[in-house]
N, C-alpha and C positions, 0 to 999 in steps of 0.2 A: 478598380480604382487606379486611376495612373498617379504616376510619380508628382508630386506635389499638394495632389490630390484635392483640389478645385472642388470638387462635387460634395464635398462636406465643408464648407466657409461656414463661419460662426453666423451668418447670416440666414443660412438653409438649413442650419442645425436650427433657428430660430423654428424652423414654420413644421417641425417634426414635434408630433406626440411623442409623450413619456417611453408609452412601451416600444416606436419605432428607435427612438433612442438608446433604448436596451436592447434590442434586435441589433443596430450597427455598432451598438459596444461590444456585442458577442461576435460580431464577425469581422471587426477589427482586431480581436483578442486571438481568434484563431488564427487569422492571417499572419498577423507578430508569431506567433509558437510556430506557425510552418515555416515562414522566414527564417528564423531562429534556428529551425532543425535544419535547415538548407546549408546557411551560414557553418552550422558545428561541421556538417557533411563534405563542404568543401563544394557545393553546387550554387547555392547562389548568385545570381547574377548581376541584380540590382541591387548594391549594398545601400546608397538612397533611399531603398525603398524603405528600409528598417527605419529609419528618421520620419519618412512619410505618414507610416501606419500611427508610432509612438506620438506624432503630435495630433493627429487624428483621433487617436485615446486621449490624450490630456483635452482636447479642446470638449467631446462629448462631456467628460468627466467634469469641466468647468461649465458647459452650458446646466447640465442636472443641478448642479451644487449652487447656480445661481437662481434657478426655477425655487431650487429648496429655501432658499433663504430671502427670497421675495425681488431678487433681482433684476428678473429678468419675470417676463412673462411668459406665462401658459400658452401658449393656443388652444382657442377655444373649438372643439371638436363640434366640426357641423352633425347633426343629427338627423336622420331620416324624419319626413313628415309622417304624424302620427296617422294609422288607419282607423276609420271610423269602425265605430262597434257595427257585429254583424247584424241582422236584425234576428229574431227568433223564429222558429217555423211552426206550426201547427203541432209537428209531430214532436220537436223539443220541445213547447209547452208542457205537452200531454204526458211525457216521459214524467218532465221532471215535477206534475202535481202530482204523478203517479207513485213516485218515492218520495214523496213529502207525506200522502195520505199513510204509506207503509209505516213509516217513520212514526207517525202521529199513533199508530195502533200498538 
């Protein structure tokens, strides 16, 4: 992520699923504590960047909280086309009247 951090606008937070949501809250969250540990260490380079990460947390944190309370919409998860049932074969017929007759004795 660079400094400003463009690649997460409230607008592309838009077109992200729940769980990838939670996926870049956890890796916003880590990046804040590494920064953080940098900053205590005296290595840090980009002190911007700490502002960058923090509104990138808040902004995820307000995209979910508007999802929750009907604010904002879902995206609706495209779905694989369904596959058609297999057909059955001779020999799987035969099995399974084979365990049916067992069953019935």
């Amino acid at each position: 992520m660079a400094i400003g951090s463009k690649e997460l606008s409230p607008t592309e937070l838009d077109t992200f699923e729940d769980e990838r949501l939670v996926d870049e809250l956890k890796k916003a969250k880590e990046e804040l504590f590494n920064l953080r540990f940098q900053s205590a260490t005296g290595q840090l380079e980009s002190h911007g960047r700490l502002r960058a990460v923090k509104r990138d947390i808040a902004r995820i944190y307000t995209v979910l909280r508007e999802r929750e309370l009907g604010i904002r919409a879902t995206p609706v998860a495209v779905e694989a086309p369904a596959k058609a049932p297999r057909k059955t074969t001779k020999k799987a017929d035969e099995t399974s009247a084979d365990t049916t007759t067992e069953e019935a004795k």
